[in-house]
N, C-alpha and C positions, 0 to 999 in steps of 0.2 A: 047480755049477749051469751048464749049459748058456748060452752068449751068447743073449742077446733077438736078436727077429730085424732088427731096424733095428740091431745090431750086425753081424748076418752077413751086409745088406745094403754095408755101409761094409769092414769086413773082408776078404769075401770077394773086393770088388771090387781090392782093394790087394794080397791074395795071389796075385791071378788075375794081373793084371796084369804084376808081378815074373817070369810065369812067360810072357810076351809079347815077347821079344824083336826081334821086328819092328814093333813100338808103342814109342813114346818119346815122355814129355813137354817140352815146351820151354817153362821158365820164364821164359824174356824173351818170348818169346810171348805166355807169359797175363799178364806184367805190362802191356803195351799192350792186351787183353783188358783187365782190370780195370779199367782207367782208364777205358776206354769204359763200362763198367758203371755204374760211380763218378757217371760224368756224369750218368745218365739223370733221376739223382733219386731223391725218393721214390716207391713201387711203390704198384700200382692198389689198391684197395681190395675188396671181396668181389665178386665178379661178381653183377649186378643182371642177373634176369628178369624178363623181359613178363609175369609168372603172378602169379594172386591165391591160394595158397597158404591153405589154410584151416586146418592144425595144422603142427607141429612135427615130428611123423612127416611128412606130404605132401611137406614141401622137406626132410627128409633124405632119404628116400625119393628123389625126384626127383635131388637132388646124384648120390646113390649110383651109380644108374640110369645116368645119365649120365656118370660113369666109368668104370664097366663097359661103356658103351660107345665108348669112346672110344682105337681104332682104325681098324684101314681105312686107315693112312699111304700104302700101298703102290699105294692106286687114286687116289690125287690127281689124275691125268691124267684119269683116266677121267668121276671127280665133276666136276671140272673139264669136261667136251665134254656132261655128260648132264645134269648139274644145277646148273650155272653154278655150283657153293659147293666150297671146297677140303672135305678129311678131315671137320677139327673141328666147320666151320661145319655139314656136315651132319647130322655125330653131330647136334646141337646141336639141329639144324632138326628131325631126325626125334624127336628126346626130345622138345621141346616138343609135337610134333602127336600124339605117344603122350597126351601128358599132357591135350591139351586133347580130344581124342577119347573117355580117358576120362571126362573132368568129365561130373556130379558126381562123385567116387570117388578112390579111391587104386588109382595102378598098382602092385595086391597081386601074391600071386601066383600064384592065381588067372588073372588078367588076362595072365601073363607067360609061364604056363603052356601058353596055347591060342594066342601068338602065331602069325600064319603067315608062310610068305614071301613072298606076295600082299599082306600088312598091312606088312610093313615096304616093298617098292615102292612102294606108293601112300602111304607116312606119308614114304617120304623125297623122292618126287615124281623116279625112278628107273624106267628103264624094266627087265623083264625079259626082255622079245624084242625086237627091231628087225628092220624091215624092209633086204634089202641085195640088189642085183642078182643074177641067178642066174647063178655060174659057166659058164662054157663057153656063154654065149649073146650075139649081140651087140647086144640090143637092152636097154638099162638101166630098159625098162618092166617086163619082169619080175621081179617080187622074189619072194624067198620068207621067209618067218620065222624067224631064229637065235637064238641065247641072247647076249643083252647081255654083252659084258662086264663089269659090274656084277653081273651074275647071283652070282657068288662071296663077293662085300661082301653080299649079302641075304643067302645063304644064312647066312651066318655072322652076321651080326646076329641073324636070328630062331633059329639053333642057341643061342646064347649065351641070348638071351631067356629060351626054353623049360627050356633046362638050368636057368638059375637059379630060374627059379620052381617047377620041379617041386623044386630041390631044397630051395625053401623051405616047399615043401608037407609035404615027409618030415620036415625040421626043426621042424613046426607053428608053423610063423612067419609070421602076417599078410605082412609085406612085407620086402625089400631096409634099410629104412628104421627099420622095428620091428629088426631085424635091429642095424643099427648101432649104435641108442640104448641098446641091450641091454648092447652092450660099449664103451659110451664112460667114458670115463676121462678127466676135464679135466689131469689132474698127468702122464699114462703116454700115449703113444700105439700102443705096442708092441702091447699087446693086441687092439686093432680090425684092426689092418695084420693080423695075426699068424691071429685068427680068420676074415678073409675071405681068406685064402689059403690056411686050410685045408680051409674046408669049399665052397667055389666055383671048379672047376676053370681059370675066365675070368679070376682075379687070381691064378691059381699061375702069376707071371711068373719063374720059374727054369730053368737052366742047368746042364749040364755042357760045363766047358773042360779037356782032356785030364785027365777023371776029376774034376776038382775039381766040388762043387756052387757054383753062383754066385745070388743069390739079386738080382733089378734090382724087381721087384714094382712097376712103374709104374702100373699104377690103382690099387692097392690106397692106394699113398702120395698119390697124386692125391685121391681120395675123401677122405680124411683129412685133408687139406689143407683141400680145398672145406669141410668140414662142422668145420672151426677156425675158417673166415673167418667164416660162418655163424653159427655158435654158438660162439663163443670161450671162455662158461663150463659149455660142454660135452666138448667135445675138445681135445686136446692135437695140438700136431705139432709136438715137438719129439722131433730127431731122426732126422728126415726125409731124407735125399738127394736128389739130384733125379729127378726121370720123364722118364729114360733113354728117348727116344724114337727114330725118324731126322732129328728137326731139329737138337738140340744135338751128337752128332758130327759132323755136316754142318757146322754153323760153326765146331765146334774146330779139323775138319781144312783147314778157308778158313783159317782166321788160325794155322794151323804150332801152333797147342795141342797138339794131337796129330798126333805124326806117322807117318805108317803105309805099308807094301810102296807102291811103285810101282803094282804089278798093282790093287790093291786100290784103290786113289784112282782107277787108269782105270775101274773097276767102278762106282764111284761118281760120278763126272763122267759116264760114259756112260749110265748110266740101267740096268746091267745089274745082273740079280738076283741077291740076294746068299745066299750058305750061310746055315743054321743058325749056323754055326760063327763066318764073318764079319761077320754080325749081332750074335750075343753079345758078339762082341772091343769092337766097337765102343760097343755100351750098356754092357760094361762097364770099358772104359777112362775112359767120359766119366762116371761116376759116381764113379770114383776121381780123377778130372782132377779136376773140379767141389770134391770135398772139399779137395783139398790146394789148391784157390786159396780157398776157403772159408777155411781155417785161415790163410791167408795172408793176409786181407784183415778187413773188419765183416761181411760179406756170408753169411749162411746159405746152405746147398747150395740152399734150396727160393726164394730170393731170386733167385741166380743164377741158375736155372733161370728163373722167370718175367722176370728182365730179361734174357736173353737171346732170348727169346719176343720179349716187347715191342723189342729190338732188331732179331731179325730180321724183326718187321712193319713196323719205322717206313724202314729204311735199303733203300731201291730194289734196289741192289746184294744184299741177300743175298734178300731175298723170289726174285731170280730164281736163285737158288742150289739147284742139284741137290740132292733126300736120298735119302738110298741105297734102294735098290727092295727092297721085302722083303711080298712079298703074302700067303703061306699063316702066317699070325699072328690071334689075336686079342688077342694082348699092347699092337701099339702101332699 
């Protein structure tokens, strides 16, 4: 019988890794890591929205949605100058205004189907042209109209949208959400991970590293996650890894956890963008890091992950802390 895939999530990451020689983990490292961890205490409880929620489908549905879209790491700067809110915050902000836009109703799919890229602009309060002086002239009165750079983050929000609702159209599935409950399993979480990264191209979060498949599936475990906290005697998540992002390598490789090429850390402090190749290394080093300090401590892969989150919001020092630039993605 073939390994489940939250086994070829943890596996693959640890054979990949072995075959990484210019990555190294530093076990005195994560042991001062840990302890920090250790402090924080007990972790938040299910994340509470502003939303009055009318079924069971509506907030799984919503959860769903909202990890599927939840990328964009790579325009931080830009969300940041255009819509005063980092990444997440705006994923966040644009799901909410999806959802209150459609009230009454569920975002089916239908609704997900006919998104445009006009609607996610104005939902995430983003511009898609700006005005900017006209080269080669020297009066700063003239402007003419270009394409935002944001323009890229929309298009791929609403490609993402449209894909999945058409493809929940072909599957005759009401929503994202009907979708979920479909294949929840309170005992398994294998199955829900397993189905929405087969049949939705936006959570087939995988990788080849010199030929090996690598499998990091960070919405997919994220969603799963959220709709445990949610509905605890619905789904399971156990098993989980962490959601292998650009924030948790960014703080392994601050505190010597992982340590990696010279070239590669200047890539990263400099803000410069990174391969395909460079990107995987690094989501899947810290997936493999994250478990063997897991096994090493009380701390679940999906525990560390959230208090390492909550560390790098609470401590000044790492919030200003570079994460590695990786734009053409809808993985993270």
């Amino acid at each position: 019988m073939p390994p489940k895939i939250l086994e070829q999530v943890r596996n693959g990451a640890t054979d990949a890794f072995s075959h990484m020689p210019d990555f190294s983990f530093n076990a005195e490292a994560a042991k001062e890591l840990s302890g920090h961890l250790e402090k924080l205490g007990s972790d938040d409880g299910p994340v509470q929205f502003p939303l009055a929620f009318e079924s069971v489908e509506e907030k799984v549905n919503f959860l769903a949605i909202y990890a599927l879209l939840s990328f964009g790491s790579g325009f931080r700067k830009e969300l940041h100058e255009f819509a005063q809110r980092g990444a997440q915050d705006t994923t966040l902000f644009l799901a909410m205004t999806m959802y209150m836009t459609k009230k009454p109703g569920l975002l089916d799919a239908d609704f997900l189907s006919n998104v445009t890229v006009s609607d996610i602009a104005e939902w995430a309060g983003v511009p898609l042209r700006i005005e900017k002086p006209c080269e080669g002239l020297s009066s700063s009165a003239i402007t003419e109209l270009v394409d935002s750079d944001l323009k890229p983050w929309v298009e791929n929000m609403a490609h993402v949208l449209v894909e999945t609702g058409t493809i929940l159209k072909q599957l005759d599935c009401q929503s994202l959400g009907a979708f979920c409950l479909e294949y929840a399993n309170p005992n398994d979480s294998n199955e829900l991970v397993e189905r929405l990264c087969m049949c939705f191209p936006a959570f087939q979060d995988v990788g080849r590293l010199d030929g090996q498949l690598v499998y990091i599936l960070k919405k997919a475990m994220l969603a799963v996650y959220m709709l445990h906290n949610a509905y605890p005697d619905r789904f399971s998540c156990e098993g989980l890894s962490v959601f292998a992002d650009n924030v948790l390598p960014s703080i392994l490789v601050y505190f010597h956890v992982l340590e990696i090429p010279e070239s590669l850390r200047s890539k990263l402090e400099n803000l410069q963008p990174l391969t395909d190749k460079e990107a995987l290394q690094l989501r899947t080093a810290t997936v493999h890091i994250c478990n063997l300090i897991a096994n090493e401590t009380n701390i679940s892969p999906v525990k560390i992950d959230q208090r390492l989150w909550k560390y790098s919001k609470s401590n000044p020092e790492l919030r200003k802390l570079p994460r590695f630039l990786k734009k053409d993605t809808v993985m993270f």
